[in-house]
C-alpha positions as CSV (number, residue, x, y, z in Angstrom):
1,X,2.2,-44.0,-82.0
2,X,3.5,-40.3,-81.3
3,X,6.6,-39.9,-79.5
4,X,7.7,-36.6,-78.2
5,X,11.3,-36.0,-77.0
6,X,12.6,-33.1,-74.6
7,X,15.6,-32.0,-73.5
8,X,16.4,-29.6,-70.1
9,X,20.4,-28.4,-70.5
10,X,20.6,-30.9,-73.1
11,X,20.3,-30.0,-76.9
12,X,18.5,-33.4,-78.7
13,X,20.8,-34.3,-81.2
14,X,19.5,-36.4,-84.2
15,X,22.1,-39.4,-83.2
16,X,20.2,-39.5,-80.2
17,X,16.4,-38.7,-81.4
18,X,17.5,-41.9,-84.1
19,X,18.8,-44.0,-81.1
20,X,15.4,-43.3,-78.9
21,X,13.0,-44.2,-81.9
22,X,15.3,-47.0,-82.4
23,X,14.8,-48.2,-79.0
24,X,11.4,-47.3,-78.6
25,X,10.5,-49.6,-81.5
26,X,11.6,-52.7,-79.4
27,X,8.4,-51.7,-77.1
28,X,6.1,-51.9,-79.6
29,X,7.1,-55.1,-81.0
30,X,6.1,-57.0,-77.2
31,X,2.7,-54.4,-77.0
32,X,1.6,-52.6,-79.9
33,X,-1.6,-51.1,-78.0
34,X,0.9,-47.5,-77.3
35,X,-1.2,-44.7,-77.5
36,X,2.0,-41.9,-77.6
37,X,5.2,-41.8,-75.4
38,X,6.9,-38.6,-74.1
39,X,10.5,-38.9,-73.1
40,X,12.4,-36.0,-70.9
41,X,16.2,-36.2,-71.3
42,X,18.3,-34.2,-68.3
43,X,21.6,-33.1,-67.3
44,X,22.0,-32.5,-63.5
45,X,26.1,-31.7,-62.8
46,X,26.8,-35.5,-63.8
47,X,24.0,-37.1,-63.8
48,X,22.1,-38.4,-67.4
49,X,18.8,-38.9,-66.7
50,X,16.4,-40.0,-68.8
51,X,12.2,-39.9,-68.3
52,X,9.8,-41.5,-70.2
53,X,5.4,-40.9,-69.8
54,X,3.6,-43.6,-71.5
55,X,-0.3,-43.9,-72.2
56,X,-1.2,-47.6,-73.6
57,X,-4.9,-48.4,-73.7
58,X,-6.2,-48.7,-70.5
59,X,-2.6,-47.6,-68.5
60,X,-0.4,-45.0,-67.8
61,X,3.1,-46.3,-67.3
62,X,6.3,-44.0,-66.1
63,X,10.2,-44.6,-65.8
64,X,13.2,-42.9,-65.5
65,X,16.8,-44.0,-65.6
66,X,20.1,-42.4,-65.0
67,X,23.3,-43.2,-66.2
68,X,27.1,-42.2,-66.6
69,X,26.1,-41.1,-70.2
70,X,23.2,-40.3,-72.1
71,X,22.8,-43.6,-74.4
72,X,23.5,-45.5,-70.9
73,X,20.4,-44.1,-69.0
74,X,18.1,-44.3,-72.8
75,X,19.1,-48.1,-72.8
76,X,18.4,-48.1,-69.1
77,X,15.1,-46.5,-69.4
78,X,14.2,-48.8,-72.4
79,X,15.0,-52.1,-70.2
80,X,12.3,-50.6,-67.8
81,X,10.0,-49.7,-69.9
82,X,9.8,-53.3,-71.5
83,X,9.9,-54.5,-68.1
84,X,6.5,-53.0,-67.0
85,X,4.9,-53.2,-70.6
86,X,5.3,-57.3,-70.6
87,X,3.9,-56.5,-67.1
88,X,1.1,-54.8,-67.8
89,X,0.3,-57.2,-71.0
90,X,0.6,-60.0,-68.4
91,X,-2.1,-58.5,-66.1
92,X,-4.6,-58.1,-68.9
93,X,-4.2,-61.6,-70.6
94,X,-4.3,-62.9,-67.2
95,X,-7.6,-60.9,-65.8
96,X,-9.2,-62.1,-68.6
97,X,-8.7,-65.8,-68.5
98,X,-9.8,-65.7,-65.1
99,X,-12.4,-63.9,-66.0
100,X,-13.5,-66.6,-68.6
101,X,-12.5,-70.1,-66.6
102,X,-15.0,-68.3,-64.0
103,X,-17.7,-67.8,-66.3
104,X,-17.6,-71.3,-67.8
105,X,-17.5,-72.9,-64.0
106,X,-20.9,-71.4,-63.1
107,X,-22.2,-73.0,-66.2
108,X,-21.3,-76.1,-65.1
109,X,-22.3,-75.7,-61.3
């Protein structure tokens, strides 16, 4: 997994590069099929807002969060992002039981 961190008007620190592979870990531990992830960190006046671009197998998934800080809108963006991975694993473990339970009725037909 490659993961790729950006900042506009923000300088990445490494507290916060070590707290966005710390976070990003969590998503790997529900789906472990992530291909890379690129994450865009912004400043606008007072507004943290934080991006994220992910390509899992099959799926391209996007979020963005803001917050009053920076680590609020990365933990933000991280509660999203597991949100629509457990999603996405849902959909494909449930296409293919269908899938299967369909197959195994014609038999019997």
């Amino acid at each position: 997994m490659q993961i790729e961190i950006t900042g506009h008007h923000v300088e990445v620190t490494p507290l916060i590069d070590n707290y966005i592979k710390d976070k990003v870990t969590r998503l790997k531990r529900h789906f472990d099929q992530v291909l890379n992830i690129h994450i865009i960190l912004e400043v606008q006046k007072h507004n943290h807002k934080a991006e994220a671009s992910l390509n899992v197998s099959g799926n391209h998934i996007f979020a963005e969060a803001t917050g009053h800080d920076m680590y609020s809108a990365i933990d933000f963006l991280a509660d999203k992002l597991d949100r629509q991975i457990l999603k996405h694993k849902e959909k494909i473990s449930s296409h293919h039981r269908k899938e299967g339970s369909h197959r195994n009725m014609q038999q019997y037909a």
